[in-house]
MMTF fields as JSON, N, C-alpha, C and O atoms, coordinates in Angstrom:
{
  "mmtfVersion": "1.0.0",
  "mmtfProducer": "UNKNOWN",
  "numBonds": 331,
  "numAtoms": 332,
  "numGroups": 83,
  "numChains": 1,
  "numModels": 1,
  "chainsPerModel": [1],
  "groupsPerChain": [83],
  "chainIdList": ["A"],
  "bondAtomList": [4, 2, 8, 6, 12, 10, 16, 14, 20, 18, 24, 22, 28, 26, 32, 30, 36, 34, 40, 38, 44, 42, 48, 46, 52, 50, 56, 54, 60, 58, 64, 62, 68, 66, 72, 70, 76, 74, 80, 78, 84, 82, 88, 86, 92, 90, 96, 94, 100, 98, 104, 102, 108, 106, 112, 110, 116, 114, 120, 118, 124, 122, 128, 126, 132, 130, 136, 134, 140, 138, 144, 142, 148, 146, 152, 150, 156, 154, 160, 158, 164, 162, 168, 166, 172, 170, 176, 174, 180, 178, 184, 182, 188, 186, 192, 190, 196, 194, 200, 198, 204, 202, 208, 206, 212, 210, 216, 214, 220, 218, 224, 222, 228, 226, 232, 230, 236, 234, 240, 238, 244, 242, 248, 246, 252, 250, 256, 254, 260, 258, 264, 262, 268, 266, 272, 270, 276, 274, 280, 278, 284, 282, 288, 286, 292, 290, 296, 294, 300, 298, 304, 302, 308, 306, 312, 310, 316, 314, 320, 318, 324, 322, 328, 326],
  "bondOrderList": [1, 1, 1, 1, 1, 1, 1, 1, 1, 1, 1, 1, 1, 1, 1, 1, 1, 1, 1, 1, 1, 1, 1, 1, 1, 1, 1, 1, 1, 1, 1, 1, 1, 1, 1, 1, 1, 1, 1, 1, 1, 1, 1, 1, 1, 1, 1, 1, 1, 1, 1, 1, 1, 1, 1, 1, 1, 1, 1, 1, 1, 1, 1, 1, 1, 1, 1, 1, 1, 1, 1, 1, 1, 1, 1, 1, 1, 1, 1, 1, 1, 1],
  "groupList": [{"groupName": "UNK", "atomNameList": ["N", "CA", "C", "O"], "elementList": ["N", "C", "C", "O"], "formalChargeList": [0, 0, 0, 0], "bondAtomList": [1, 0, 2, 1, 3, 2], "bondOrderList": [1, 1, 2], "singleLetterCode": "X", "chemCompType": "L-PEPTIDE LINKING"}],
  "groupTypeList": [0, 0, 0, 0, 0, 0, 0, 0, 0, 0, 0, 0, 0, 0, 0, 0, 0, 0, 0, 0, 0, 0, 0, 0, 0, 0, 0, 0, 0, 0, 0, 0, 0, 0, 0, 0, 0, 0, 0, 0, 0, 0, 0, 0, 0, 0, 0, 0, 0, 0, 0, 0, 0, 0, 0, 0, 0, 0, 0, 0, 0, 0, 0, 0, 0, 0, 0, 0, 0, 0, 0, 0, 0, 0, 0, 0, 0, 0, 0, 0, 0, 0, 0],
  "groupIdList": [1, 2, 3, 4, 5, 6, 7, 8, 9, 10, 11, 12, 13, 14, 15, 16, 17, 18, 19, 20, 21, 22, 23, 24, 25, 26, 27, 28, 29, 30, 31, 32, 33, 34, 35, 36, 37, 38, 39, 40, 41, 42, 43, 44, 45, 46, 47, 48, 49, 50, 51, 52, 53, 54, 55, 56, 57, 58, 59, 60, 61, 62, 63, 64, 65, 66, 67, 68, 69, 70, 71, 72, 73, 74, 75, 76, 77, 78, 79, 80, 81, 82, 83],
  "secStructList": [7, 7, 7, 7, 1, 7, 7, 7, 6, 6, 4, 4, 4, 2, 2, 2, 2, 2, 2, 2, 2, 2, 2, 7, 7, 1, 2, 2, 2, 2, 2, 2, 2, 2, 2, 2, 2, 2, 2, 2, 2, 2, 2, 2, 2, 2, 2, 2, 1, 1, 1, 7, 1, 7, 7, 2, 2, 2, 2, 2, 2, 2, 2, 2, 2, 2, 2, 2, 2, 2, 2, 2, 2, 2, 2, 2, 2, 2, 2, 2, 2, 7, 7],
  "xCoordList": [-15.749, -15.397, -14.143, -13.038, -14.641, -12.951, -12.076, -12.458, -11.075, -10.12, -9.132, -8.002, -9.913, -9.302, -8.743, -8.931, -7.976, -7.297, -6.325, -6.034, -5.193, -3.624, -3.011, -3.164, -1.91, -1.63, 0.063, 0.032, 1.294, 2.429, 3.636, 3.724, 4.351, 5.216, 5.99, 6.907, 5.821, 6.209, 4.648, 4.468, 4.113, 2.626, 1.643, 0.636, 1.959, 1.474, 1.817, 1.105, 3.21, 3.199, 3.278, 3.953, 2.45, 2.315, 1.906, 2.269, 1.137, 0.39, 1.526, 1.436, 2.55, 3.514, 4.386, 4.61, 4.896, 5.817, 4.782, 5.34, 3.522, 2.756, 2.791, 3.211, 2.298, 3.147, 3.963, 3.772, 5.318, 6.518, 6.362, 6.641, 6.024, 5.786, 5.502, 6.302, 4.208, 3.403, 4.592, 4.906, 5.265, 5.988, 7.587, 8.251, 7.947, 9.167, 9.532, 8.985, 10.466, 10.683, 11.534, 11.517, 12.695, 13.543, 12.608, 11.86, 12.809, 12.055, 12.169, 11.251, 13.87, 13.743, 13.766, 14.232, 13.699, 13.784, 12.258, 11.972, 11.428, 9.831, 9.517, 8.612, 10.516, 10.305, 11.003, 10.192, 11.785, 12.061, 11.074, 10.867, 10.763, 8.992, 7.803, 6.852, 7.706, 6.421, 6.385, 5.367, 7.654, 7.796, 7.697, 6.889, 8.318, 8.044, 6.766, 6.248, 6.27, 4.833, 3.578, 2.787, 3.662, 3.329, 3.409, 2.443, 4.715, 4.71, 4.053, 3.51, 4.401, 3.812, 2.212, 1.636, 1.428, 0.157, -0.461, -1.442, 0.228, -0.079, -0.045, -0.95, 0.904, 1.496, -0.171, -0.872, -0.569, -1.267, -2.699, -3.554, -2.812, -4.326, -4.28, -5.169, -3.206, -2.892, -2.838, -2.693, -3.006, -3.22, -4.612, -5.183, -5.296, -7.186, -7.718, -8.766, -6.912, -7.536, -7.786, -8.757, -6.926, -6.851, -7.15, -6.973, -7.536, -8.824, -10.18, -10.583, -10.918, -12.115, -12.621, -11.929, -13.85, -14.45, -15.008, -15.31, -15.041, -15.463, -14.689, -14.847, -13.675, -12.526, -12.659, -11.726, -13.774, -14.24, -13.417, -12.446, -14.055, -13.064, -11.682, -11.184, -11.081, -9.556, -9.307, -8.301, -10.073, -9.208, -9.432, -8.479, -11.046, -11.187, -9.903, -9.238, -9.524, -8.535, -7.12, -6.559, -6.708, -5.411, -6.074, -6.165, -6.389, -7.282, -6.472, -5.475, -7.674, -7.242, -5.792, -5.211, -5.284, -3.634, -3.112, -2.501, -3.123, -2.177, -2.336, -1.338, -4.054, -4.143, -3.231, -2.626, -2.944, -2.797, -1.127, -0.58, -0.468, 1.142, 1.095, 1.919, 0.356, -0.114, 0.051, 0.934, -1.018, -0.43, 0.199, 0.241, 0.926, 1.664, 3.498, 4.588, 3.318, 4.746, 4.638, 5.599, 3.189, 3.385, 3.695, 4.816, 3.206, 3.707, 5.415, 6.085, 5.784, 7.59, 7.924, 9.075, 7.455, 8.024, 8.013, 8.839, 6.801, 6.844, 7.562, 8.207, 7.873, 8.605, 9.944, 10.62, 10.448, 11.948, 12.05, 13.15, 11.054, 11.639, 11.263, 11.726, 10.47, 9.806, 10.308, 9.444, 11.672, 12.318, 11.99, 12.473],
  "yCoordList": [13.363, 11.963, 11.708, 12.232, 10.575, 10.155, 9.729, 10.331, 9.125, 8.739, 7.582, 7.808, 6.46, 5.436, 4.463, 3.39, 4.438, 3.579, 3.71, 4.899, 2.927, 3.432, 3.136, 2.297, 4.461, 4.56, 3.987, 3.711, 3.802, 3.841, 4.581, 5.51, 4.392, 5.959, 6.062, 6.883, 5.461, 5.612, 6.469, 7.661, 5.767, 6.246, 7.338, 7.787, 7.636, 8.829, 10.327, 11.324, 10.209, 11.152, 11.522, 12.414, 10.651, 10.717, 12.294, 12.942, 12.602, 13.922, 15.02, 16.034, 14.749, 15.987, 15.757, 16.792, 14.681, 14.214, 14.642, 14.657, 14.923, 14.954, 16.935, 17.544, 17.502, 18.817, 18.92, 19.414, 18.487, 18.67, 18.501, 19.516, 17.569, 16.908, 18.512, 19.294, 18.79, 20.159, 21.275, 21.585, 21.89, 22.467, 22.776, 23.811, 21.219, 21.545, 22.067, 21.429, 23.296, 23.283, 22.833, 23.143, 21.64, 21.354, 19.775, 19.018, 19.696, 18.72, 17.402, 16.585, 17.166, 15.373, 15.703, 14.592, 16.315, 16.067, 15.617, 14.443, 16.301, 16.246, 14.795, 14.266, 14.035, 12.973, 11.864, 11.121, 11.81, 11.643, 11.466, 10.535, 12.643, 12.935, 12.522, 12.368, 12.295, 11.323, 9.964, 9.292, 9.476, 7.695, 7.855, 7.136, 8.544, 8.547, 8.485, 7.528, 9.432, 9.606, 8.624, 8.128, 8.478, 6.883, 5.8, 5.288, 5.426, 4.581, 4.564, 3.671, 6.076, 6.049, 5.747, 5.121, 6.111, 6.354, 4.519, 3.918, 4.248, 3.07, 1.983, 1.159, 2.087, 1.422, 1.682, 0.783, 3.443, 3.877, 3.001, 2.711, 2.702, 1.953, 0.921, 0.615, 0.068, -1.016, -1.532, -2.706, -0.249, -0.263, -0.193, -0.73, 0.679, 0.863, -0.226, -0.547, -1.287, -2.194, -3.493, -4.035, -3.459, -4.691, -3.897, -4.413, -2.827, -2.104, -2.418, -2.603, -2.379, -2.128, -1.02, -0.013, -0.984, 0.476, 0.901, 0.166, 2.227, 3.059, 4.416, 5.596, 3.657, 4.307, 4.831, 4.998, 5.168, 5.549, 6.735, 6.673, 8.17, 9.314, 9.342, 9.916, 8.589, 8.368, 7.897, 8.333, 6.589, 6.051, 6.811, 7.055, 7.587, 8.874, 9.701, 9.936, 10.142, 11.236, 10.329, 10.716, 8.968, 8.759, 8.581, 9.729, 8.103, 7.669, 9.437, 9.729, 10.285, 11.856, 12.158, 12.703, 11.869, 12.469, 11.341, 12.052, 10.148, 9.402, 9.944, 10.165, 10.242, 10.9, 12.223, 12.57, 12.85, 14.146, 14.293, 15.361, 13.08, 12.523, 12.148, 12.637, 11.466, 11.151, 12.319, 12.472, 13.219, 14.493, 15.331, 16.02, 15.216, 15.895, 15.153, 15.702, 14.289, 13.379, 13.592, 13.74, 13.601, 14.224, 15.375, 15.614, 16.253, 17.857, 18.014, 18.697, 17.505, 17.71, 16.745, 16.993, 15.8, 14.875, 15.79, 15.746, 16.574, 17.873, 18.446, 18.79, 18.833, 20.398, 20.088, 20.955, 18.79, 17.973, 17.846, 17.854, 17.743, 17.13, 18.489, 18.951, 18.9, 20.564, 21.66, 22.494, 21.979, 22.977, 24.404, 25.392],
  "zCoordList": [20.254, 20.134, 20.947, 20.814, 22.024, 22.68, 22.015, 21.011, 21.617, 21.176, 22.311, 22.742, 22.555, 23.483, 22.936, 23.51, 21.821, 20.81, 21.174, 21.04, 21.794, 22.133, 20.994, 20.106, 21.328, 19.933, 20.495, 21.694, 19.927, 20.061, 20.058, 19.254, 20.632, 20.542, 19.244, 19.265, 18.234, 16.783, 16.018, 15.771, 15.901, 15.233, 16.033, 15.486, 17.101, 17.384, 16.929, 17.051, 16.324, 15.829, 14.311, 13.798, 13.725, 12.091, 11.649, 10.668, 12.6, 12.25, 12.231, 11.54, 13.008, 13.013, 11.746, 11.119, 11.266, 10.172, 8.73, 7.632, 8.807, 7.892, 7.76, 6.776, 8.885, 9.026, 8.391, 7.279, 8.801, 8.299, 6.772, 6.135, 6.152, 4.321, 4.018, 3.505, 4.452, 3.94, 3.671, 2.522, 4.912, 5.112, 4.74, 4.794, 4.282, 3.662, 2.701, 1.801, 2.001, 0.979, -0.047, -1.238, 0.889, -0.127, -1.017, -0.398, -1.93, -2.931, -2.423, -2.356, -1.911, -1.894, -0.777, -0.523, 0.479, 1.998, 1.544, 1.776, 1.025, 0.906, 0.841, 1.487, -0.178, -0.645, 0.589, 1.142, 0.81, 1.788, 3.472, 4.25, 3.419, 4.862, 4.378, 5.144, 3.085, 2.555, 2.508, 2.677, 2.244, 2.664, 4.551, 5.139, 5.111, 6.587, 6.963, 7.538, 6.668, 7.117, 6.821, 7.624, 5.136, 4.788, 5.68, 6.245, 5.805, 6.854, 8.469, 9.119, 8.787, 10.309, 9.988, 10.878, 8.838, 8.771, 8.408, 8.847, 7.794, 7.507, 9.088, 9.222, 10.026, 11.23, 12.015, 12.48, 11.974, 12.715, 12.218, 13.054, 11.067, 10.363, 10.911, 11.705, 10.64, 11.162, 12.696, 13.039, 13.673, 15.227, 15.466, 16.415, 14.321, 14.29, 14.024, 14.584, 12.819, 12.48, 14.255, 14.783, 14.419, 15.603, 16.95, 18.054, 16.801, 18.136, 17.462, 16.313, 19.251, 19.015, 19.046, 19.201, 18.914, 18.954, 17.468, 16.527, 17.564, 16.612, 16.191, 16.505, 15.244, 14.548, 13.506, 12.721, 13.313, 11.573, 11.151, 10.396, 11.893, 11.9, 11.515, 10.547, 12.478, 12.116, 11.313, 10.754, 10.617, 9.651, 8.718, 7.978, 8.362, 7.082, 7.236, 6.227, 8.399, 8.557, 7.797, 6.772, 8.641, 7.46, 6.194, 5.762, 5.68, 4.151, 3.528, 2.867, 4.257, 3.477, 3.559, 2.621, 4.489, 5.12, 3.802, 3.005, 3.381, 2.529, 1.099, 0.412, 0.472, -0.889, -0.297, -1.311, 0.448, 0.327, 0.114, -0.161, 0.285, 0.378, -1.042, -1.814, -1.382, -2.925, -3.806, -4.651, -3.469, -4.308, -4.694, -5.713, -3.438, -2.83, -3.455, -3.294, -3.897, -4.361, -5.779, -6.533, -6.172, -8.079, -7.858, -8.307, -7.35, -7.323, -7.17, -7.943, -6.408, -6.061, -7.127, -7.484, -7.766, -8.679, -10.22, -11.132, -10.107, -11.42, -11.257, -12.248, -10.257, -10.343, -9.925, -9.37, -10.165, -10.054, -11.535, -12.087, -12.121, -13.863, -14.593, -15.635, -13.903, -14.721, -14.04, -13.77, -13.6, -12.836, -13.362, -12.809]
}
């Protein structure tokens, strides 16, 4: 699948800030790279929405990448009150 949706030089790199979420281990930096990434991911839907084409893929891919920030914010939010 091509990928001819231009993306912006903010929202192209959601995928790396979403990396980073996975990868951090301090709790609130985490919290902290999950409102980031949120945001870039949301900017990035919001660039699919007002293209044409056939964006399905991608938007499944943020859809999964935002539950996964989702779960990912109860988990560090447990283990902040449940040390």
């Amino acid at each position: 699948m091509s990928n001819d949706t231009p993306q912006s030089s903010q929202t192209k790199n959601w995928k790396d800030i979403y990396v980073a979420v996975l990868l951090e281990g301090d709790e609130h930096r985490v919290l902290s790279l999950i409102v980031e990434a949120e945001r870039a991911i949301v900017e990035r839907a919001r660039e699919l929405f007002r293209a044409s084409g056939d964006n399905i893929q991608e938007e499944e891919t943020l859809c999964d990448a935002l539950y996964a920030l989702e779960l990912k914010r109860g988990a560090v939010r447990q283990e902040v009150l449940n040390p």
